[in-house]
Residue frames as qw, qx, qy, qz and C-alpha x, y, z in Angstrom:
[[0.203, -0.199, -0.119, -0.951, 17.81, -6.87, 13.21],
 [0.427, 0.226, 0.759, -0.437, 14.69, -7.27, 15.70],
 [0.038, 0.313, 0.751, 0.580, 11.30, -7.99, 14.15],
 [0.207, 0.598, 0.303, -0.713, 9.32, -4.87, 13.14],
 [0.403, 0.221, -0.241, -0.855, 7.59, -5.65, 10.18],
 [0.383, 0.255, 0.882, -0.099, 4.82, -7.87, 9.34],
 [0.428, 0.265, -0.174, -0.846, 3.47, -7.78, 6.17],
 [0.678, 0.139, 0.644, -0.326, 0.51, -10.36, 4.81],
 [0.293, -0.326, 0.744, 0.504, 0.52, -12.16, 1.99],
 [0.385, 0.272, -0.183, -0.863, -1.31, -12.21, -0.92],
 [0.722, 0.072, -0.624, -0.290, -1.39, -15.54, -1.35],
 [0.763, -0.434, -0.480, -0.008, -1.44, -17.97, 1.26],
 [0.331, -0.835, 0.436, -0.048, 0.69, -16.32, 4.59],
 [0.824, 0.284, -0.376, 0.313, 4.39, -17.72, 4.34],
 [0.396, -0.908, 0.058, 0.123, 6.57, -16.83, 7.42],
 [0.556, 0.682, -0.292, 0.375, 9.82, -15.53, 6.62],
 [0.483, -0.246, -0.369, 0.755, 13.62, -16.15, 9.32],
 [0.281, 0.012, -0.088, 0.956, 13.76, -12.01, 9.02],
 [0.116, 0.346, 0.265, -0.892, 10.68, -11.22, 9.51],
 [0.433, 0.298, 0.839, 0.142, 7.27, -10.84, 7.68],
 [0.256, 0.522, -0.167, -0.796, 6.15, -8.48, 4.48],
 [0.479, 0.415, 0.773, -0.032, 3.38, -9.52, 3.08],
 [0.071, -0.172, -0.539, -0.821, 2.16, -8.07, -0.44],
 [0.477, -0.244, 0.248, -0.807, -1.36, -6.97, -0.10],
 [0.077, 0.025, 0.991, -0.105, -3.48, -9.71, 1.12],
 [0.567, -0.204, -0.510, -0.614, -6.93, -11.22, 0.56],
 [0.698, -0.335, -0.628, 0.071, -6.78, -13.41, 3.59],
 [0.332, -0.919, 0.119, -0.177, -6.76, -12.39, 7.07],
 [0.171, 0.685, -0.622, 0.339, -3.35, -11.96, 8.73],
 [0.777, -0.151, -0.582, 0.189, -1.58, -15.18, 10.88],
 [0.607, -0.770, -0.127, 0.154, -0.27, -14.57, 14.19],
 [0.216, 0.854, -0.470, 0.060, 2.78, -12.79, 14.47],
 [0.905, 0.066, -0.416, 0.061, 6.01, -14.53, 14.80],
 [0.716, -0.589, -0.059, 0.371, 8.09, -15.24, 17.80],
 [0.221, -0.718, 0.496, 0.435, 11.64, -13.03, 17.47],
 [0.691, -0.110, 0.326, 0.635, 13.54, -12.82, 14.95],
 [0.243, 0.068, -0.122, -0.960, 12.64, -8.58, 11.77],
 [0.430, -0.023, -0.602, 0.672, 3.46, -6.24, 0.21],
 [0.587, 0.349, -0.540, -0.492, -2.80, -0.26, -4.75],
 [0.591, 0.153, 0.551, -0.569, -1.76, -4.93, -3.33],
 [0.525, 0.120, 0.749, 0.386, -3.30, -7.93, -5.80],
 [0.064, -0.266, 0.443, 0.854, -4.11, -6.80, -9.34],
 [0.568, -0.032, -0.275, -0.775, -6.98, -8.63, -10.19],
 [0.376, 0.052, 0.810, -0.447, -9.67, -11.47, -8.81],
 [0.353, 0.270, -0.428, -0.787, -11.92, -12.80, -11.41],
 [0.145, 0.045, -0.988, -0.028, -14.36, -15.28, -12.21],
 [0.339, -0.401, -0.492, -0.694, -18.17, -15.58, -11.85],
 [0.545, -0.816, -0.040, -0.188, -17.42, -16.19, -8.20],
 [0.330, 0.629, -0.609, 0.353, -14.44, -15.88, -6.13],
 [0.851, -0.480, -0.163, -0.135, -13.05, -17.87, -3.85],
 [0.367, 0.762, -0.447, 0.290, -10.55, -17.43, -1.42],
 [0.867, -0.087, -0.454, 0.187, -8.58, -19.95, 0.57],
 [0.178, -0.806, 0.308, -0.473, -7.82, -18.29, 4.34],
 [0.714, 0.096, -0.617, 0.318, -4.85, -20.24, 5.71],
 [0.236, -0.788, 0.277, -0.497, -4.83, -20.04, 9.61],
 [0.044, -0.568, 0.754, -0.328, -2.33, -21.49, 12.16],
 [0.621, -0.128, 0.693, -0.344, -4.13, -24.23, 13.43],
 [0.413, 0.494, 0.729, 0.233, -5.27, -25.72, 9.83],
 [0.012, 0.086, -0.277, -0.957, -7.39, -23.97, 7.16],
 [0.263, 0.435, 0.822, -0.257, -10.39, -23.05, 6.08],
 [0.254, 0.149, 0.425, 0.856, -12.24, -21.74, 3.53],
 [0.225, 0.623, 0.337, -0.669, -14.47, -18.90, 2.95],
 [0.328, 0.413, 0.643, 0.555, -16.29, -18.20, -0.43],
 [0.018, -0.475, -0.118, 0.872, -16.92, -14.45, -1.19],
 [0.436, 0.536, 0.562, 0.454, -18.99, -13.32, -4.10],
 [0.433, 0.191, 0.151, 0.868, -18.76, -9.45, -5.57],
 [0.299, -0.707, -0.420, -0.483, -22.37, -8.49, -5.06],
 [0.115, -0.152, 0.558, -0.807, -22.43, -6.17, -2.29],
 [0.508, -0.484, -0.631, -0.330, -24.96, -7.56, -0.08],
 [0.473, -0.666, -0.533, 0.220, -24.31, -5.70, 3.05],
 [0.024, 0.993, 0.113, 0.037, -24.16, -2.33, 4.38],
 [0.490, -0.797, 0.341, 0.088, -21.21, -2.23, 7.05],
 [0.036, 0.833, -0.552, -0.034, -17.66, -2.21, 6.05],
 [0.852, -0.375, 0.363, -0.036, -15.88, -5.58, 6.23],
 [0.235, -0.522, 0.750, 0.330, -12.79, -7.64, 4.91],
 [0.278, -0.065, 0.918, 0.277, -14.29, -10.34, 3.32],
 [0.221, 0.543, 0.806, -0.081, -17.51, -9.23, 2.54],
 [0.020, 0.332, 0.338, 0.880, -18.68, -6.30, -0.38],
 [0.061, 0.670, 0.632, -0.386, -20.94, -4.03, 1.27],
 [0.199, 0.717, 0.351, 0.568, -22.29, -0.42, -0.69],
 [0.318, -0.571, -0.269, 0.707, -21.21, 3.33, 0.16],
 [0.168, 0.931, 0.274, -0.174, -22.26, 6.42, -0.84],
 [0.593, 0.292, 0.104, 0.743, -19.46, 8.42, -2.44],
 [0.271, -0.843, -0.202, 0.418, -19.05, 11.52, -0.45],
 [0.244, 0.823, -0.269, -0.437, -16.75, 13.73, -3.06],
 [0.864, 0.115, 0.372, 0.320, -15.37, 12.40, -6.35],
 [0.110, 0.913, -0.132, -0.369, -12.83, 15.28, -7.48],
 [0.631, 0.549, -0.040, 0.546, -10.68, 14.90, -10.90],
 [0.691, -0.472, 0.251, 0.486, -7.02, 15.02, -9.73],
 [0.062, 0.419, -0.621, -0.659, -5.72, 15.29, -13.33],
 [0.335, 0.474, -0.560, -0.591, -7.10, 13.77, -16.44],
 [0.588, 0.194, -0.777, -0.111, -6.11, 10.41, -15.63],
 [0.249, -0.021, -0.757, 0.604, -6.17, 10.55, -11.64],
 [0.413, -0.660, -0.325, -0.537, -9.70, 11.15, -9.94],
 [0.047, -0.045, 0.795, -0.603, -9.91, 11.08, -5.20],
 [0.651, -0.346, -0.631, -0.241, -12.51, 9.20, -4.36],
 [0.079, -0.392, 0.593, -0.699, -13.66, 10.15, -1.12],
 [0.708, -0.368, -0.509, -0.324, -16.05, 7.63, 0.98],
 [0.330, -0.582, 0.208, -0.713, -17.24, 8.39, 3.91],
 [0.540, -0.081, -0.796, 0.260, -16.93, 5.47, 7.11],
 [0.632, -0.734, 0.005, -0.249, -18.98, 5.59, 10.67],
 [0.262, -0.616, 0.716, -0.197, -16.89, 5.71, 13.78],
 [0.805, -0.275, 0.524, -0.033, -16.92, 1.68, 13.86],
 [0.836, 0.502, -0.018, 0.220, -15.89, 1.42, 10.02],
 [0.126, 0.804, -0.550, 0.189, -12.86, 4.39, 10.71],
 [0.544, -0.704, 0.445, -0.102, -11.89, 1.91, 13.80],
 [0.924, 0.166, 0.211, 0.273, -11.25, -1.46, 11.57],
 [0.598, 0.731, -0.218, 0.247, -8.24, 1.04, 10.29],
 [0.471, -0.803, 0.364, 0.008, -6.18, 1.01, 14.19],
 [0.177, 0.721, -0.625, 0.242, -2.74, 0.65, 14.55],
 [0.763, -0.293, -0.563, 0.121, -1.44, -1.97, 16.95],
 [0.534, -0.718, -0.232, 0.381, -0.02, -1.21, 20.44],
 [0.353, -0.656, 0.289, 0.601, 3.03, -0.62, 18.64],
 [0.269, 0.030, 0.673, 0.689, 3.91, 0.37, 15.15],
 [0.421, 0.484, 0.121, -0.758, 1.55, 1.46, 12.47],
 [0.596, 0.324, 0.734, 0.037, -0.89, -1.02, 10.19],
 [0.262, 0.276, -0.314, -0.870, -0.92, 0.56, 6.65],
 [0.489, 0.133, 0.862, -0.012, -4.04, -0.86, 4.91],
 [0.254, 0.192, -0.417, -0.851, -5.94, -0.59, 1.58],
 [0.573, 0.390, 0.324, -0.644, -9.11, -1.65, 0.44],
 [0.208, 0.083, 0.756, 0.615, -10.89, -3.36, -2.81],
 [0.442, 0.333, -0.006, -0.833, -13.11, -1.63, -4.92],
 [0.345, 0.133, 0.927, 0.062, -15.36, -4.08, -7.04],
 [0.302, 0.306, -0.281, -0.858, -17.31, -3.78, -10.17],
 [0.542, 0.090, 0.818, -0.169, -20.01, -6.76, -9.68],
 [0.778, 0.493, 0.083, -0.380, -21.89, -6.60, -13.08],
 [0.774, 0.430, -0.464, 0.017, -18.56, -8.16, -14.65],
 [0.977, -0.200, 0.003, 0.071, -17.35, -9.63, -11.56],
 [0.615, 0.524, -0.218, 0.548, -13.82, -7.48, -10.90],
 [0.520, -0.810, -0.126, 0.239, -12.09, -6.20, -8.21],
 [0.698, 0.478, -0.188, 0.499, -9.33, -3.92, -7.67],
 [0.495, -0.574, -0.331, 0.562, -7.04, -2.82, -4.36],
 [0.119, 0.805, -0.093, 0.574, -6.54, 0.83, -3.66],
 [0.597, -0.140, -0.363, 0.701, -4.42, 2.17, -0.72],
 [0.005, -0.921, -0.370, -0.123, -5.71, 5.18, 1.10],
 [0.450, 0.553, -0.039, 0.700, -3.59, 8.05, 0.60],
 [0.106, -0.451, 0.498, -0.733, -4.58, 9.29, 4.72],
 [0.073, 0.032, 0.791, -0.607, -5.52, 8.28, 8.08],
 [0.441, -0.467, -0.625, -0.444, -9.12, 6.58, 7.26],
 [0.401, -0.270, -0.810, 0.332, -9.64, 6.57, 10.92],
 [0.113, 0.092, 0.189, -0.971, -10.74, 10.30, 10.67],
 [0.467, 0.377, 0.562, -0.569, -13.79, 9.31, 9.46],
 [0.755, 0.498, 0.112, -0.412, -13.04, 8.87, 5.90],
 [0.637, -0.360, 0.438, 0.521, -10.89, 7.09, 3.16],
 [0.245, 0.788, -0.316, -0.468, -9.30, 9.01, 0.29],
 [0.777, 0.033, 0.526, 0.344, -8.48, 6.51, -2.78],
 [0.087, 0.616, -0.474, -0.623, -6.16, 8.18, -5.51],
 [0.767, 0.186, 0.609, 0.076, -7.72, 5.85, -8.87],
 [0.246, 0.435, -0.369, -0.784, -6.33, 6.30, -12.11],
 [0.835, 0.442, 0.176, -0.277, -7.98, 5.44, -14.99],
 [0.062, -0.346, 0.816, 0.460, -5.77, 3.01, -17.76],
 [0.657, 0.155, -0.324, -0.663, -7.41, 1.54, -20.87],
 [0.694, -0.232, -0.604, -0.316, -9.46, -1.18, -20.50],
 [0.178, -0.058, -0.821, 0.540, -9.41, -0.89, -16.86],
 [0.350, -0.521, -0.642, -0.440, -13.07, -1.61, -16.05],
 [0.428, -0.727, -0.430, 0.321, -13.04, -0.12, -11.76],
 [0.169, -0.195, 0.116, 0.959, -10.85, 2.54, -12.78],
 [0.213, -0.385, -0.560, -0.702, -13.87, 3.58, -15.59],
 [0.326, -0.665, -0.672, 0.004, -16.82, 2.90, -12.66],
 [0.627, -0.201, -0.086, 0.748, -14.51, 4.50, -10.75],
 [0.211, -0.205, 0.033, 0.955, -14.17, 7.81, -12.37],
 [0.254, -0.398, -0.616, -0.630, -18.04, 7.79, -13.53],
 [0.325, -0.599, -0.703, 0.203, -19.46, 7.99, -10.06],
 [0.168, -0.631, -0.246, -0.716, -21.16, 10.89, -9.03],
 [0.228, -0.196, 0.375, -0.877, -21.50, 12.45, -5.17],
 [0.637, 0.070, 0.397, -0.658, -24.21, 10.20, -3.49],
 [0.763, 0.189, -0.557, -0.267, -23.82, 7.23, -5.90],
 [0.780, -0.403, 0.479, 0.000, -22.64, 3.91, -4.34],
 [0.321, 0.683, -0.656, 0.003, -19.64, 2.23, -4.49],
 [0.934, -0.322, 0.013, -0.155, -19.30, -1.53, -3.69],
 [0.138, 0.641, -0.649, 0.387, -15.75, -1.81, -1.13],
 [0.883, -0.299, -0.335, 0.135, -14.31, -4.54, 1.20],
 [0.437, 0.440, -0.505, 0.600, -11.94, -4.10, 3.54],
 [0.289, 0.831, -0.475, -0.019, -9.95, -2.78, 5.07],
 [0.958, 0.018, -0.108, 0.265, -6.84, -5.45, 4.45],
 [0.504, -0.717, 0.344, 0.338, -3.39, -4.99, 6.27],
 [0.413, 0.827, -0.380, -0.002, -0.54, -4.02, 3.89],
 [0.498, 0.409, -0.436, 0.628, 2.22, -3.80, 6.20],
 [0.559, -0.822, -0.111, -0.015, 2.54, -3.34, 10.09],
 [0.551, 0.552, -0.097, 0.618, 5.73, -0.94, 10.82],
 [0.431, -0.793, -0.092, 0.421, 7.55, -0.01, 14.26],
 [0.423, 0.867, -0.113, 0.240, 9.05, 3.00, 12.86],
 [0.340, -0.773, 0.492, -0.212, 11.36, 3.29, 16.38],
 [0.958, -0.010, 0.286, 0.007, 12.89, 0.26, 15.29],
 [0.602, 0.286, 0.059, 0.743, 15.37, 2.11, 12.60],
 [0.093, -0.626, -0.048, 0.773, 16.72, 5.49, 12.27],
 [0.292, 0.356, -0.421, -0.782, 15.57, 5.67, 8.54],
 [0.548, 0.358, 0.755, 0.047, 13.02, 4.40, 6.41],
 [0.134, 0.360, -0.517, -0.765, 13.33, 4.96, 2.78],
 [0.618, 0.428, 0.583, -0.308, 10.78, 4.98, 0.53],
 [0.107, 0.263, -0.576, -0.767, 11.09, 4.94, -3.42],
 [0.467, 0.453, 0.738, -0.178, 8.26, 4.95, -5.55],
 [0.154, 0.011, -0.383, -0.911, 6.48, 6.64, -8.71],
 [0.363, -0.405, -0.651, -0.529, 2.92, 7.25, -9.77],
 [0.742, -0.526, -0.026, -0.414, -0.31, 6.13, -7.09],
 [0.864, -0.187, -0.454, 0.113, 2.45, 4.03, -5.59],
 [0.014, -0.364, 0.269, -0.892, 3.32, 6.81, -3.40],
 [0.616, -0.441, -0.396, -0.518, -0.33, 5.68, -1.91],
 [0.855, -0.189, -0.469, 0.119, 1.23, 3.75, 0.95],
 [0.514, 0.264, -0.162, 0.800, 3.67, 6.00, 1.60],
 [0.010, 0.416, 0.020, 0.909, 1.81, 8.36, 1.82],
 [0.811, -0.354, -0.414, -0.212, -0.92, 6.60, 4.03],
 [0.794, -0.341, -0.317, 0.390, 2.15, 5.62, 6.81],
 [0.154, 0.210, -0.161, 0.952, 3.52, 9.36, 6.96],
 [0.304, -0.515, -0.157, -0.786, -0.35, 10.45, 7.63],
 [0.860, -0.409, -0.266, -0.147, -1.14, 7.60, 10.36],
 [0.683, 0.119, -0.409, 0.593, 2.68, 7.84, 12.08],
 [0.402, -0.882, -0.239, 0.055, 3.30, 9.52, 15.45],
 [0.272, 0.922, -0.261, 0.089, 5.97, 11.18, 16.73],
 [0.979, -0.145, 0.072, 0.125, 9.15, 9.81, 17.53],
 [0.197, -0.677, 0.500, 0.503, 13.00, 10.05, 16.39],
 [0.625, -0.120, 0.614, 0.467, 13.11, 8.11, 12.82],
 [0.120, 0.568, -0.363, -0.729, 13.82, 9.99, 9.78],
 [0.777, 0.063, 0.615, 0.122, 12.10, 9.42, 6.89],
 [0.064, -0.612, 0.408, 0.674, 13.03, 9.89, 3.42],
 [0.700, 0.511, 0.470, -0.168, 10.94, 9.56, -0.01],
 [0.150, -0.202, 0.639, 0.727, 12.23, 9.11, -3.49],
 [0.511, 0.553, 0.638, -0.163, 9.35, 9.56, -5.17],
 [0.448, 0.124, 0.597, 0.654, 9.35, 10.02, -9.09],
 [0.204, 0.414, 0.057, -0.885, 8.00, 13.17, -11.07],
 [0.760, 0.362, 0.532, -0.084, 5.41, 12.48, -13.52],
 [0.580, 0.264, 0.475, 0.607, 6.41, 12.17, -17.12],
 [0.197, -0.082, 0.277, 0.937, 6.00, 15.54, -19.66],
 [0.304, -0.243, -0.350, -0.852, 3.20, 17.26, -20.10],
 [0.495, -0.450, -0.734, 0.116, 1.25, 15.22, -16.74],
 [0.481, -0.732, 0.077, -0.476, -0.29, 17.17, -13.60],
 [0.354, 0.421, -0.688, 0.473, 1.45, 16.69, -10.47],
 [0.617, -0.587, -0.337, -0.401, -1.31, 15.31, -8.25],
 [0.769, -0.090, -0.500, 0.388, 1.39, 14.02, -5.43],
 [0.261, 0.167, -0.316, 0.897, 2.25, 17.27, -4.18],
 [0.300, -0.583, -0.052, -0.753, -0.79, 18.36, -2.92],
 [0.852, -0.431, -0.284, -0.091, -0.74, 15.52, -0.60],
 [0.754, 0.005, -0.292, 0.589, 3.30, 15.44, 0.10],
 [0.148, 0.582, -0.088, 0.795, 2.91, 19.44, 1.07],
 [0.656, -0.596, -0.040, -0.461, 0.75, 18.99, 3.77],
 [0.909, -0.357, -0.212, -0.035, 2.94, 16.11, 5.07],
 [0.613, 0.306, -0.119, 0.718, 6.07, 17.95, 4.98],
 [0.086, -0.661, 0.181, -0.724, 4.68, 20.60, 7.10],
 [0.850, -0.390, -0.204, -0.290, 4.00, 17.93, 9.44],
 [0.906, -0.261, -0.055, 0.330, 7.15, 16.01, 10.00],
 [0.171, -0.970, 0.084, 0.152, 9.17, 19.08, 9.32],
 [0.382, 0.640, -0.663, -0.070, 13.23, 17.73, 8.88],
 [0.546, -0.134, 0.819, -0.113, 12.33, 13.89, 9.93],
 [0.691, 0.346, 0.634, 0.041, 10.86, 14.04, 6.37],
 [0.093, -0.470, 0.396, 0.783, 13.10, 14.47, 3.92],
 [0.606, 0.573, 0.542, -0.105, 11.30, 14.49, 0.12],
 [0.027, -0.495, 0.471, 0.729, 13.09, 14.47, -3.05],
 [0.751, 0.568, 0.131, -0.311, 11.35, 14.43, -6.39],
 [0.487, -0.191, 0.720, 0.457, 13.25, 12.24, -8.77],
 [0.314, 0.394, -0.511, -0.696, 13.17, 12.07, -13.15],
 [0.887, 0.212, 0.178, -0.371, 10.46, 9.97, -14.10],
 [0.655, 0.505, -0.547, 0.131, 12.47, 6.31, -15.68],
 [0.835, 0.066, -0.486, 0.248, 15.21, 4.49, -13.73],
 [0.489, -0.872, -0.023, -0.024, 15.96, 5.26, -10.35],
 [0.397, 0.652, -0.543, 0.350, 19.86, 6.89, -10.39],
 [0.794, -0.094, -0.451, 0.397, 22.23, 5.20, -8.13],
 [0.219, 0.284, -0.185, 0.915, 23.19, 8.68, -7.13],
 [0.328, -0.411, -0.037, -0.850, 20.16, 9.48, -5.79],
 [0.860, -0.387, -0.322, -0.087, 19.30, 6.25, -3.83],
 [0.680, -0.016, -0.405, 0.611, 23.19, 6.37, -2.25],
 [0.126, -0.448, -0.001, -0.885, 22.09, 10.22, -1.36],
 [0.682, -0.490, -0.136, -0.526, 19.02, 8.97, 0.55],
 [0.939, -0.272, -0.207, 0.021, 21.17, 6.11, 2.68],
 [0.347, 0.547, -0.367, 0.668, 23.80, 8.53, 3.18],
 [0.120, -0.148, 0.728, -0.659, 24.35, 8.07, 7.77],
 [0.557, -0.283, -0.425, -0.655, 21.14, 6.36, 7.26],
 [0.558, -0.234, 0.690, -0.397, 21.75, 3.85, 10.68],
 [0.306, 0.192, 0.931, -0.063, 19.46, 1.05, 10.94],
 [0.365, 0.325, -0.160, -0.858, 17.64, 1.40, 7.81],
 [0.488, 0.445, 0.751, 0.023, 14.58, -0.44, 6.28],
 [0.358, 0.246, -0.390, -0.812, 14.04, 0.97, 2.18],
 [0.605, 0.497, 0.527, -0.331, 10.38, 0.09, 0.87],
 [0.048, -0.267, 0.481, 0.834, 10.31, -0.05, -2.85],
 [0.447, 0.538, 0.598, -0.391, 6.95, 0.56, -4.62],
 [0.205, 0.511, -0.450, -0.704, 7.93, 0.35, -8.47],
 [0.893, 0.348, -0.166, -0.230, 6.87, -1.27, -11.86],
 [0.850, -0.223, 0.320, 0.355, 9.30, -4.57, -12.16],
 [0.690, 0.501, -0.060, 0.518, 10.95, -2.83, -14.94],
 [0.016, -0.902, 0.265, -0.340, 12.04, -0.09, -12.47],
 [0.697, -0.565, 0.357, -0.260, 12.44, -2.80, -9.55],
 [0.975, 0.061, 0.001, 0.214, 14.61, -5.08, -11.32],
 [0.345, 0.633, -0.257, 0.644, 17.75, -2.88, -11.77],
 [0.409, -0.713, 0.298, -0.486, 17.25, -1.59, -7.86],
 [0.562, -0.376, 0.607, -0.418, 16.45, -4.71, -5.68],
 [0.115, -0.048, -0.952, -0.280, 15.23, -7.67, -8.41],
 [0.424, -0.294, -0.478, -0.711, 12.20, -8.77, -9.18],
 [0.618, -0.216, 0.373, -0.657, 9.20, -9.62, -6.82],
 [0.200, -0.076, 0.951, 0.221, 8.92, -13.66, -7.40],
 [0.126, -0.141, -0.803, -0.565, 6.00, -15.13, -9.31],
 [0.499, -0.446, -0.742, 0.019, 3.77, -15.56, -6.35],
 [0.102, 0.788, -0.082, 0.601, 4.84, -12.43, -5.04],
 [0.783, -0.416, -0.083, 0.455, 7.18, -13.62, -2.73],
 [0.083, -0.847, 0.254, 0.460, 10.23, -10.99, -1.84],
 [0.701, 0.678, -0.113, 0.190, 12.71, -12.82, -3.67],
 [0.702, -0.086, -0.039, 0.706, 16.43, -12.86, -3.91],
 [0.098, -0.951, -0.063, 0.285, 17.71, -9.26, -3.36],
 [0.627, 0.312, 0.269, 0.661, 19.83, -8.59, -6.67],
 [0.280, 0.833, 0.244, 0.411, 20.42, -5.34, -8.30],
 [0.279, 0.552, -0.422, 0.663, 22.06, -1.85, -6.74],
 [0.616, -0.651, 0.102, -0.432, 20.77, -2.38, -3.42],
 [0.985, 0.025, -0.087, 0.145, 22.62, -5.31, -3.26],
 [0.551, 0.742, -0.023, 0.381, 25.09, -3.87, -4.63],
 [0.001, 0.783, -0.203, 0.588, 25.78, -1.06, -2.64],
 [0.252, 0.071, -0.877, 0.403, 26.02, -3.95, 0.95],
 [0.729, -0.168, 0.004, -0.663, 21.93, -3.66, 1.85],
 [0.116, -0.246, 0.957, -0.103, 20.98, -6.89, 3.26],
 [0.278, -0.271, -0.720, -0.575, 17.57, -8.79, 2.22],
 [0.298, -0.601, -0.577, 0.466, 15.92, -8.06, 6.16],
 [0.024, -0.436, -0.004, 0.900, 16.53, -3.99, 5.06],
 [0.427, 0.200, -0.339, -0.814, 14.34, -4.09, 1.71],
 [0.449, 0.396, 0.799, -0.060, 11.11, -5.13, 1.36],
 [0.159, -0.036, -0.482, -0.861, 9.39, -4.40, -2.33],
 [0.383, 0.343, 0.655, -0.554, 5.96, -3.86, -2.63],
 [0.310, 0.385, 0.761, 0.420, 4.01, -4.62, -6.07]]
């Protein structure tokens, strides 16, 4: 299979024989590699951070600290934005909408070929937290949409859903995800639940046109929950028309039936999986400690997938 993905790692870059898929990253991205084919880290902590940016020639380090101290947009540096709409989704889910000048939108391009998905960190400097979000569309229009829920004792979720229209928010970015020649397969499957849909949903809005089908498993919410996903998945379905198929699945364990459905004449297929490890063990196995891919266990396996066709994303 050629190589058409590159994702960046979260921890130091590792290159991989089949190709690279990186979990989200903190560091900037290595060169690609010669021939041959992962919402992002969870938390950063500590009264400053430091992060250790490995690059090809040697390394070097950069020391970041939480306080936004500049205006303009950047990766490595917190700077402060206004908050341009902050609409309650559901209950638990707010969109966060922050507004970017034409030189912030551009840090979101694409390469020549393929399409860069990237997300962002949000930061909460009085205790010295961060947390990634994934924009949910094409920042390059001029803004970026972050889907945050709130979960107890999450302290950026809380800031998060307390801001007000014209407040500031203190954001880095944007960091590469994933970089994806769709025209590389004839299918790309996606399975996910919850805000991990975010990506997903992020590479459907920023994709051109082309011939590869794609096709989302994406999980209803639980009983008695709002269905925030659909207002986004309606809009993209009128887009890609029948290159994007979208099937709501039962919140819980993804059925075998319903993944073998989606890889039914699939071709040359790459499946993303964007699940808690309790869903993602059963499917594909776990992400490793370090959030490496890992061995490729479970029904993917299973079914004769090879570990170059599935990458998981945390």
């Amino acid at each position: 299979m050629p190589a058409t993905i590159r994702v960046l790692a979260r921890a130091a870059p590792r290159m991989r024989a089949a190709g690279r898929i990186s979990r989200y990253s903190t560091s900037p991205p290595p060169p690609p590699p010669s021939p041959p084919p992962t919402k992002p880290p969870r938390s950063l902590s500590g009264a400053y951070l430091a992060v250790a940016l490995a690059f090809a020639g040697g390394a070097a380090g950069l020391a970041y600290r939480l306080q936004a101290e500049e205006r303009q947009l950047q990766p490595y540096a917190y700077s402060t934005h206004a908050v341009g709409a902050n609409e309650r989704l559901t209950p638990q889910h707010t969109l966060l909408t922050v507004p970017l000048s034409p030189a912030e939108a551009a840090l979101f391009a694409d390469p020549e070929r393929g399409v860069t998905v990237h997300h962002v960190m949000l930061g909460a400097p009085q205790i010295q937290i961060e947390r990634p979000y994934t924009p949910v569309n094409d920042a390059r229009s001029g803004d970026a949409q972050l889907v945050v829920k709130r979960v107890p004792g999450g302290e950026v979720g809380r800031l998060v859903h307390s801001l007000s229209p014209g407040q500031e928010v203190a954001m880095r970015g944007p960091l590469p995800t994933f970089t994806l020649d769709p025209e590389q397969y004839d299918t790309v499957v996606m399975i996910s639940t919850g805000t991990a849909v975010a990506p997903f949903l992020q590479l459907l809005s920023k994709a051109g046109p082309g011939s590869t089908q794609f096709r989302l498993l994406h999980a209803l919410p639980g009983p008695g929950r709002d269905d925030w996903a659909q207002r986004f998945l309606g809009p993209l379905q009128a887009k890609w028309g029948d290159r994007l198929s979208v099937q709501r699945i039962p919140p819980g364990a993804v059925a075998a039936s319903d993944v073998k459905a989606a890889l039914k004449d699939a071709g040359r297929v790459l499946v993303f999986v964007c699940l808690p490890p309790t869903l993602m063990q059963p499917l594909c196995g776990y992400l490793t400690p370090t959030l490496q891919q890992g061995p490729l266990t479970g029904l993917l396996r299973d079914i004769g997938l090879r570990p170059e066709q599935v990458w998981k994303l945390e």
